[in-house]
C-alpha positions, 0 to 999 in steps of 0.5 A, a space after each residue: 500500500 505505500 508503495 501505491 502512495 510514493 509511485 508516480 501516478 498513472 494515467 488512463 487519458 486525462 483521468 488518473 488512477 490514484 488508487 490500486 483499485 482503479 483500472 483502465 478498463 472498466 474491469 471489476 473483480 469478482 471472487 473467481 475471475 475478472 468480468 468485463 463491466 460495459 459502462 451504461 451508455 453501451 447497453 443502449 442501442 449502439 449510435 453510429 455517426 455518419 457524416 452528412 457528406 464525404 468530406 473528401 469528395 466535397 473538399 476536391 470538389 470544392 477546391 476543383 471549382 474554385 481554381 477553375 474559377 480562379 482560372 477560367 472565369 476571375 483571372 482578367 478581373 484580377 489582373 486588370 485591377 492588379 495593373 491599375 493599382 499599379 506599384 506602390 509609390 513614394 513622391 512620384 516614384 516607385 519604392 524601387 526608382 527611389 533607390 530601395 534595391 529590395 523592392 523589386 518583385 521577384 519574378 521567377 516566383 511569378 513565371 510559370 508555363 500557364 498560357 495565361 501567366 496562372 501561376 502558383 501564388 493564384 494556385 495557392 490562393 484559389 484553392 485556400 478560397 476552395 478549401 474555406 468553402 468546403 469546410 464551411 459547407 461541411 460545418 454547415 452541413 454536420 450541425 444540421 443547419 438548413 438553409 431554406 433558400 427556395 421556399 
C-alpha cells in the first residue's frame, strides 16, 4: 500500500488512477475471475455517426471549382485591377526608382508555363478560397443547419 502512495501516478487519458483499485478498463473483480463491466451508455442501442457528406469528395470538389474559377472565369478581373493599382509609390516614384534595391518583385516566383501567366501564388490562393468553402459547407452541413433558400 505505500508503495501505491510514493509511485508516480498513472494515467488512463486525462483521468488518473490514484488508487490500486482503479483500472483502465472498466474491469471489476469478482471472487473467481475478472468480468468485463460495459459502462451504461453501451447497453443502449449502439449510435453510429455518419457524416452528412464525404468530406473528401466535397473538399476536391470544392477546391476543383474554385481554381477553375480562379482560372477560367476571375483571372482578367484580377489582373486588370492588379495593373491599375499599379506599384506602390513614394513622391512620384516607385519604392524601387527611389533607390530601395529590395523592392523589386521577384519574378521567377511569378513565371510559370500557364498560357495565361496562372501561376502558383493564384494556385495557392484559389484553392485556400476552395478549401474555406468546403469546410464551411461541411460545418454547415454536420450541425444540421438548413438553409431554406427556395421556399
Amino acid at each position: 500500500m505505500a508503495s501505491a502512495l510514493f509511485s508516480a501516478p498513472t494515467f488512463h487519458g486525462l483521468r488518473p488512477l490514484n488508487k490500486p483499485t482503479d483500472s483502465p478498463f472498466f474491469l471489476t473483480k469478482s471472487s473467481s475471475s475478472v468480468k468485463f463491466n460495459p459502462p451504461a451508455t453501451a447497453a443502449k442501442k449502439r449510435l453510429i455517426i455518419k457524416a452528412e457528406l464525404n468530406p473528401s469528395l466535397v473538399i476536391s470538389l470544392s477546391t476543383g471549382l474554385s481554381l477553375f474559377l480562379g482560372r477560367f472565369v476571375f483571372f482578367n478581373f484580377q489582373r486588370e485591377n492588379v495593373a491599375k493599382q499599379g506599384l506602390p509609390e513614394q513622391n512620384g516614384l516607385t519604392h524601387f526608382e527611389a533607390g530601395d534595391s529590395r523592392a523589386k518583385e521577384y519574378v521567377s516566383l511569378l513565371k510559370s508555363n500557364d498560357p495565361v501567366g496562372f501561376n502558383i501564388v493564384d494556385v495557392l490562393a484559389w484553392g485556400s478560397i476552395g478549401h474555406i468553402v468546403a469546410y464551411y459547407i461541411l460545418a454547415t452541413s454536420s450541425n444540421g443547419y438548413d438553409p431554406n433558400f427556395f421556399g
